[in-house]
N, C-alpha and C positions, 0 to 999 in steps of 0.2 A: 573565910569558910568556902569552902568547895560547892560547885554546884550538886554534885554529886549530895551530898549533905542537908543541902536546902530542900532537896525533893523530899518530902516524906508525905507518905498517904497515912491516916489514920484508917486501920481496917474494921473500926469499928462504926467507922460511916457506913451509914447503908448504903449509898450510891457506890463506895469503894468494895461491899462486899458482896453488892450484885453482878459486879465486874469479875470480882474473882471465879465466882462461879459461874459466867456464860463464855467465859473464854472458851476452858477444854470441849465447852458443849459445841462452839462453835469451829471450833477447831477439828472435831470430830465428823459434824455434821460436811466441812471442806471436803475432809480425804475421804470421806465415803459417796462426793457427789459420783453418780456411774457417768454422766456426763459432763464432768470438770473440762477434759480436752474440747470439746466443740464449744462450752463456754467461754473460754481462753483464747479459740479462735478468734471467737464475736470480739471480746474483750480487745484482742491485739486493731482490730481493725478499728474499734470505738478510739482507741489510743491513740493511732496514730490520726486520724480526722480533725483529732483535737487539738495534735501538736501543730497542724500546715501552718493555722494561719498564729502558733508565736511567735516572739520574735526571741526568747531567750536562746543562747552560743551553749549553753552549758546544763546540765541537769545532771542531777545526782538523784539515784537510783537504789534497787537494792537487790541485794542474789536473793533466788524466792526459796523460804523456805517452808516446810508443813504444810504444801499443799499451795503456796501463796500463786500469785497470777503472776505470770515470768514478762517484763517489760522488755526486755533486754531486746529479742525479736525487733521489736517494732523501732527500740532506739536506735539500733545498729539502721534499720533502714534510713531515720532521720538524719544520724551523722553522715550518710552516703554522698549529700547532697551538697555538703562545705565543710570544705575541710579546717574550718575554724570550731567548729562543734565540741561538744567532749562530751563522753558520758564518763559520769562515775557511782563507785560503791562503795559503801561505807566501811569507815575504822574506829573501830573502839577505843576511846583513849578513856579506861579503868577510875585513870584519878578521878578525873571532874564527870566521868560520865556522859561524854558527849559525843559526838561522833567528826570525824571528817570526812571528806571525801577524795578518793584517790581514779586519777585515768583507772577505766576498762574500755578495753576491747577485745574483739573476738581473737583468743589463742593467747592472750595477755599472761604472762606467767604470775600462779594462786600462789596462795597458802590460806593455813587456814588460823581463824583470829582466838583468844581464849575463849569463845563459846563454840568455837566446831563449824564456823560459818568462814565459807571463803571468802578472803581479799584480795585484790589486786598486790603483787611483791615487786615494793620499788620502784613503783609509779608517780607520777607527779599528783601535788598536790592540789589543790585547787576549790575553791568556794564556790558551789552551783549559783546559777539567776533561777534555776526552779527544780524544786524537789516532790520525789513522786514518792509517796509516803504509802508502806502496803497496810492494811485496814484488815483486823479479825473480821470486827465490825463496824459500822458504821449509824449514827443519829441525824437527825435534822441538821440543817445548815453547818454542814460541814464538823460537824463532832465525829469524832475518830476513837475506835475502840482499838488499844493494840494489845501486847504482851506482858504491857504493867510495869517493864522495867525503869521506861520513863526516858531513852536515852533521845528518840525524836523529839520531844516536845523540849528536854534540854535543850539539842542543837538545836530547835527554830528559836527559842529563845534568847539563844547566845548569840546570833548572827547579825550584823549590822553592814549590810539594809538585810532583814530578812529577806530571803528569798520566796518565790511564789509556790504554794503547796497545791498538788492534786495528791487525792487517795485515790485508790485503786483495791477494788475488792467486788468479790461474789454479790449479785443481790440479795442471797439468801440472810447475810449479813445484818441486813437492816433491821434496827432497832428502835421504832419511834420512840421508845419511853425513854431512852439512854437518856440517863441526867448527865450535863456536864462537873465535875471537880476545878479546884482553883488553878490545877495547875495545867488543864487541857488548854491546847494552844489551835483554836478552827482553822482546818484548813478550807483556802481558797475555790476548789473545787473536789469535786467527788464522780468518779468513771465506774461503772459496771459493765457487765454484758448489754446490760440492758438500754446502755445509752448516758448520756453526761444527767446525772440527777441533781448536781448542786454545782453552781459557777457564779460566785457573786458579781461577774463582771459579766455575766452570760444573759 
């Protein structure tokens, strides 16, 4: 059986059908911040503070969409500094529902993947040491609210060693009451404008 197949949320959970319904609210609330850009400033420079002192070569990333916090900035600055680095963005693989990760860099030739989101075309493949996960919203100790499709919590699940998760999101985002589901997978840390708010090793 497909992983794709093993996910199933019952939407008649309430935990699953509070979700449905703060998405678009959240979602809404993103594209209408009038100050997202000076956010995103803050944001890029929280990010990269974060990254000096790792030691991960690789990180898998993702094209920001609906208003998301664009990393890319700040990663492009980190790879500057060795040239063994990579960044990458994800690819849909439909069956199983899971994602990979392909080289980007800047001027990398796109296309774009079955949902309307660009990839990297005919790039190398490669397995991040840490992934920057984008966050509608976000809960307590690293609980992640996304777009419900399921396909991050797939890949972290499928990857042997997993790799180290940051989210990355607005603090408007925050949800203290967000219950987790069976098949949320915490991430390791959590970045806003506002500063690192969750780093279990922090």
């Amino acid at each position: 059986m497909s992983l794709l197949l093993e996910y199933r949320v019952d939407l008649t959970d309430d935990r699953a059908a509070e979700r449905q319904k703060l998405r678009p609210k959240l979602i809404r609330e993103r594209l209408d911040m009038p100050d997202r850009l000076e956010r995103a400033e803050v944001l890029q420079s929280v990010l990269r503070a974060w990254l000096i002192p790792r030691d991960e070569l690789t990180i898998g990333a993702y094209w920001p969409i609906k208003g998301e916090f664009d990393p890319l900035p700040a990663l492009y600055r980190w790879s500057e500094s060795d040239p063994q680095r990579k960044i990458g963005l994800p690819v849909v693989d439909k069956v199983h529902g899971t994602l990979s990760f392909q080289v980007w860099y800047p001027g990398c030739p796109m296309e774009e993947d079955a949902y309307g989101i660009l990839k990297p075309k005919d790039t190398e493949v490669f397995e991040p040491g840490l992934v920057l996960v984008p966050c509608l919203g976000y809960g307590p100790f690293g609980l992640r609210l996304g777009y419900g499709g399921g396909f991050m919590d797939r890949t972290l699940a499928s990857l042997t060693p997993r790799p180290a998760t940051a989210g990355l999101a607005y603090a408007h985002g925050f949800q203290p009451l967000l219950k987790a589901l069976p098949h949320d997978v915490p991430l390791d840390a959590m970045l806003t404008e506002e500063g690192v708010v969750w780093d279990k090793n922090g």
